[in-house]
N, C-alpha and C positions, 0 to 999 in steps of 0.2 A: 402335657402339663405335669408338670412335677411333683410329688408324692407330697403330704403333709408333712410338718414336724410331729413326732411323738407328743407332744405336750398341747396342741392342737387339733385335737377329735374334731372331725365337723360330719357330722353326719349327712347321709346324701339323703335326698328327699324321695319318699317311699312311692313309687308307682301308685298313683291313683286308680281309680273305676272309673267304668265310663262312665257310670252317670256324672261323676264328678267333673270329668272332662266337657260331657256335655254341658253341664252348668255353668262352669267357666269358658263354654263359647257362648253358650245363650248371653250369659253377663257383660263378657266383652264386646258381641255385637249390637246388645242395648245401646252401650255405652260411646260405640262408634257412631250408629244411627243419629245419637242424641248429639254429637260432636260434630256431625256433618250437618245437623240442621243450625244449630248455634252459627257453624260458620258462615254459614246459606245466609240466615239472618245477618250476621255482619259486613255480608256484602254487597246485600240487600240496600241498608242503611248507609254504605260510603259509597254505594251508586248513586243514590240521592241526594247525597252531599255536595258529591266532590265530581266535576267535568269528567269524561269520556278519556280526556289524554289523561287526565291524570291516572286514572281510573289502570289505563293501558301502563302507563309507567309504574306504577306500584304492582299490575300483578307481574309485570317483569321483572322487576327487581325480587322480587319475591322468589320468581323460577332459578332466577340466577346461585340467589340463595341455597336454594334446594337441591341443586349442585352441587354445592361445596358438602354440604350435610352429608350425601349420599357419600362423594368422594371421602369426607373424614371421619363418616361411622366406621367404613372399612370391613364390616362384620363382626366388630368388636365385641358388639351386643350380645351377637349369639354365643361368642366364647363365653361372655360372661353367663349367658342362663345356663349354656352346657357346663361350666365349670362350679356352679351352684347348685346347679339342681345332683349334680352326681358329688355333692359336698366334699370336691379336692381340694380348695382352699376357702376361707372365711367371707362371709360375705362380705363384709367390713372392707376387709386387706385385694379381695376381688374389686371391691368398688371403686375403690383408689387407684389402682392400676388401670384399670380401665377410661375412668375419666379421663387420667395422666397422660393415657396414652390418644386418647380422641382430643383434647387440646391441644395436644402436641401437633397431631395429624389436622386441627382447626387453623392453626395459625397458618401454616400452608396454603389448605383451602380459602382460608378468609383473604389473604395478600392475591392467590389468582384472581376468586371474582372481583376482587378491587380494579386487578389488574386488566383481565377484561373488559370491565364497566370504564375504565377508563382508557381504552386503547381502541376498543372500537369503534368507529364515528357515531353508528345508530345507536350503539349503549350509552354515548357521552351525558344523553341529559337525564336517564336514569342513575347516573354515578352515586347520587349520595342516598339513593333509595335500596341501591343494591350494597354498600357500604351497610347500613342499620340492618338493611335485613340479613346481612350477612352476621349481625349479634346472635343470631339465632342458632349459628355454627357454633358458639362456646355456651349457650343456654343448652343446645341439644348434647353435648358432651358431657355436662353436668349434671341431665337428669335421668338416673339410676332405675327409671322403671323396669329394666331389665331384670333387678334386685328378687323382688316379688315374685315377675312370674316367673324366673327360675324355682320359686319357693311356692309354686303354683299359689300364690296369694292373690288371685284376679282379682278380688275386690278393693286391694288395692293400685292395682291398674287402672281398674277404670274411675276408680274414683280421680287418680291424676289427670287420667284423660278429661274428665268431666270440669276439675280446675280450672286446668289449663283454658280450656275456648269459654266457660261462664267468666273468666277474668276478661279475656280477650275482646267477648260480645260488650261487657259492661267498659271497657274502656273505650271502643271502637263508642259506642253509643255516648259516653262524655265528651269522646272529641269532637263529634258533630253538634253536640249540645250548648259546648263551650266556643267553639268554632277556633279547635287549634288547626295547624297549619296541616297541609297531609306527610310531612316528615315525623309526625308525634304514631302515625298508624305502625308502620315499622317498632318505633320504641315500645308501644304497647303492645305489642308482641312481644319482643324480647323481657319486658317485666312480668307479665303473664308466664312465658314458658321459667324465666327465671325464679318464680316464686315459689312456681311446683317443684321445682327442683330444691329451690331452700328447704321444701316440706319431706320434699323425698326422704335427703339429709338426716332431717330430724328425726323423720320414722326407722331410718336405718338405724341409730343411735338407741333411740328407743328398742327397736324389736329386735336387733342382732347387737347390741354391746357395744362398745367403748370404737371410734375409730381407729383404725392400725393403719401404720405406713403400706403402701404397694412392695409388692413382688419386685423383688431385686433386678437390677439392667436384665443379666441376662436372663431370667426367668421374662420377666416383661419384655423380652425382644421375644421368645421365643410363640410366647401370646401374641404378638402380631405374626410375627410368619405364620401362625397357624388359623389367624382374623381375615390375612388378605384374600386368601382363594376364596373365602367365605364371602366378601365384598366383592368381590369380581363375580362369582356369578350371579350373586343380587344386582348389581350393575348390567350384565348381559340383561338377565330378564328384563330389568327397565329398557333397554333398549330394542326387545324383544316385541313388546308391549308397544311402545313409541312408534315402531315404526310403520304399523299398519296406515295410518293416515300419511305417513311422511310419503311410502312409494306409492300408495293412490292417487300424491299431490303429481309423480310424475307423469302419470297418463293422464288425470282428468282434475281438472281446478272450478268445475260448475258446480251444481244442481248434485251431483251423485256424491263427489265428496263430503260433500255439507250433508247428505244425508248418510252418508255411511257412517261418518265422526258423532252424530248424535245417538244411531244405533248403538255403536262403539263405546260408547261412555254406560249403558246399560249394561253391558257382556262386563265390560272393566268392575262394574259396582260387585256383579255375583263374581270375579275371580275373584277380587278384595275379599268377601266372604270365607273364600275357601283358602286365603292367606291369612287369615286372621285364625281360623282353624287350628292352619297348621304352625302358628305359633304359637298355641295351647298345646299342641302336643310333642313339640320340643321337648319340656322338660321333663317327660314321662317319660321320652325314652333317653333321655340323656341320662336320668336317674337307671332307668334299667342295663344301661350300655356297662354301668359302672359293676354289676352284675356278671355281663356274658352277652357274648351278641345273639342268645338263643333268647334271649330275655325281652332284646331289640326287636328281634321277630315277631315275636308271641306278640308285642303290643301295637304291632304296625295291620297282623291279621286282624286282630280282635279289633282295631279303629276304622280300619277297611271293612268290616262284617255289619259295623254300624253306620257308618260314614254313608257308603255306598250306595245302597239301596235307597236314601233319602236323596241324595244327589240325582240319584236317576226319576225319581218322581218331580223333583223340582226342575228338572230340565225339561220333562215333558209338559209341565203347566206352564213350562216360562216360555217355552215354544209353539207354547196354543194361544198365548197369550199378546206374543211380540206384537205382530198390525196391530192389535186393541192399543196397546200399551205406548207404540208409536203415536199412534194419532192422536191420544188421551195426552203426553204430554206434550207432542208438537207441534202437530195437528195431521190434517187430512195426507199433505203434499209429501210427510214420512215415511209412507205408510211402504214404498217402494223399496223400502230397506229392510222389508221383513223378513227377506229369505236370506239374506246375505247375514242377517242379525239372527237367525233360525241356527245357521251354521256355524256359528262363534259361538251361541249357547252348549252347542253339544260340545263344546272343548270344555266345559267347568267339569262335567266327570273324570275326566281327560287328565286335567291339571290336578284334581286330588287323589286322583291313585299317582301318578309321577312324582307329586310333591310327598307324597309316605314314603316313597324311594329315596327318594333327596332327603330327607330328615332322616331317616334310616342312617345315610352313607355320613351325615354331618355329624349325628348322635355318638358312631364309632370311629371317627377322626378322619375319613376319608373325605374329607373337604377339596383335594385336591383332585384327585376322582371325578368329584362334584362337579369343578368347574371346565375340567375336560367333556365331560357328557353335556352339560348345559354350553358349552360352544360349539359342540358338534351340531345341536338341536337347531343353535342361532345359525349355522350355515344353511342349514335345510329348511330355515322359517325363512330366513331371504331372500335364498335361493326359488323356497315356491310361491311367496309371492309375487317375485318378480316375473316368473314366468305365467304363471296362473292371473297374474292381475293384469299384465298385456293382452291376454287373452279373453278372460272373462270380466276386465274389471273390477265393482266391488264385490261382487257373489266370486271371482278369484281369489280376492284379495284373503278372505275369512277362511275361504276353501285352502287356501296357503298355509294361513293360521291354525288351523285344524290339524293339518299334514303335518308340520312343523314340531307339535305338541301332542299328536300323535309318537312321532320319532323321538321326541324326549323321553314317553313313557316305553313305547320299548324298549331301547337301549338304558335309562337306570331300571328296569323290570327285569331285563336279563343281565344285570351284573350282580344284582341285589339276590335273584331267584342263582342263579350261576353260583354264586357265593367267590363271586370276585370281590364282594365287597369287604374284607377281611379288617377287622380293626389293625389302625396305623401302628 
């Protein structure tokens, strides 16, 4: 990223304490909590509404969406907190580049899943669900909450986060009330994420100054080449993630899969957690990288010293806890999934010392690094589950998952300790 103009001091934002750290995870995962029930509730409410097919084709068209978003974030986002929080260019003049460039990479995304949706026979009569919900692709480009917590401002994070689904519930809750068509559910999404984004806008305006044009072509080219490996291996990991039910589906399609996929969504909620983490401590060390990568270190031990030891007490109560926890919300017939769901818990430790690694190597430009070690990890997460899961099924499948994410944290552990990881 290219150096300021003299005439543009932006200062980088000062490494926080951990308590502060902690407070802005406590904060953000209020706020997520409260953001996942809001939605619970809104689909609660268009289950009741609205038929089964329909029900089926909107959350399709929705996934489809979710696609293109992932494809035309790109890691943009993270350039942007890293290039914020270590104050090399204005927040203002970063925001616009950034959007510019996720519209850019929207229009793209938004014509495939069109193009999908209408090329496929099964997608055909989702076409104009996966259309609207693909608005969501140029809402989610436009909204700058990146901005903040680069600028470790979590409470305005999560206050957007909170907008966004209280707009969404309350619209969701008009349309059934008024009894609009189920193509109005899509749009009132897209108005909801649209209006946080006007707010965003405005607060950027307000608490960083006057808007500035983006970063010049080639400075903004040079921001995405250094966005994509950043998206490619956030990409990998989603398909990291995805695939544990996909190759379960190829040995077994009963009773085991259906229980394994509901264990699964629980292990998936505490990684969320420990991703939600480690995007609070992005900007700490991004701001310190701006420093020296001795700076990187010191704030990766010191979050690991705290981090840690909590992770490991939670894994042990959530591994005394899985059969209860299974049966409490599925019932008795779950309960068969505890061991296999015992052994996916022990990856959350797993995945937050790896993920200090990974942020470490992104903090000091090594992003390409990144996404070499996070593909080697995905050979060896496929690789073991496919052998391990012919073998042992779904206690394979997790036991794969484990191995997999074990191999991740060695290998960024010894490039990171190695001092391969050298800023770019």
């Amino acid at each position: 990223m290219p150096e300021l103009p003299r005439d543009e001091p932006t200062p980088a934002v000062a490494p926080t304490g951990g308590k502060l750290a902690v407070r802005s995870y406590l904060l953000i995962v209020v706020a997520d909590f409260a953001c996942r029930a809001l939605r619970f509730l809104s689909d609660i409410v268009l289950v009741r509404h609205f038929s089964r097919e329909i029900i089926g084709q909107l959350n399709l068209g929705q996934s489809l969406s979710v696609q293109g978003i992932g494809l035309s974030t790109a890691g943009l986002d993270v350039i942007g907190i890293k290039t914020v929080a270590a104050g090399q260019v204005p927040p203002a003049r970063m925001a616009t580049t950034i959007a510019l460039l996720r519209l850019l990479l929207g229009v793209f995304a938004w014509c495939g899943v069109a193009l999908v949706a209408g090329l496929v026979p099964k997608y055909q009569p989702i076409f104009q669900y996966a259309v609207l919900y693909g608005l969501s692709i140029a809402t989610a480009a436009l909204t700058i909450g990146w901005v903040p917590q680069g600028q470790n401002r979590m409470h305005v994070v999560a206050i957007a986060m909170l907008a966004t689904n209280i707009c969404y519930f309350s619209g969701v809750w008009l349309c059934t009330v008024c009894g609009w068509p189920p193509v109005a559910v899509p749009l009132i999404l897209g108005v909801a994420e649209g209006s946080t984004a006007l707010a965003l806008w405005v607060w950027l305006r307000l608490a960083c100054g006057p808007f500035m044009w983006g970063l010049p072509a080639r400075e903004a080219w040079h921001c995405l080449q250094d966005a994509v490996p950043i998206g490619g291996s956030n990409y990998l990991r989603l398909l990291i993630q995805g695939s544990d039910v996909l190759i379960l589906g190829l040995f077994d399609t009963g009773d085991e899969l259906g229980v394994y996929s509901m264990g699964f969504k629980l292990y998936a909620l505490g990684a969320s957690l420990v991703a939600i983490y480690l995007g609070v401590l992005l900007p700490q060390l991004a701001a310190g990288a701006a420093a020296g990568t001795h700076n990187v270190s010191a704030e990766l031990n010191s979050s690991l010293r705290r981090t840690l030891p909590a992770s490991l007490v939670a894994m042990a109560i959530a591994m005394s806890l899985a059969g209860f926890g299974l049966q409490l919300l599925y019932g008795a017939a779950f309960v068969t999934g505890a061991s296999a769901l015992r052994v996916l818990i022990v990856a959350w430790p797993v995945q937050l010392m790896s993920g200090h690694f990974r942020m470490g190597l992104i903090a000091i430009g090594r992003q390409r690094l990144d996404l070499l070690l996070v593909g080697v990890a995905m050979v060896a997460h496929l690789l073991a589950k496919l052998c391990l899961g012919y073998l042992g099924g779904s206690l394979g499948i997790a036991v794969g998952t484990l191995a997999g994410e074990v191999v991740l944290l060695v290998i960024t552990g010894w490039v990171w300790v190695a001092g391969k990881g050298r800023p770019a």
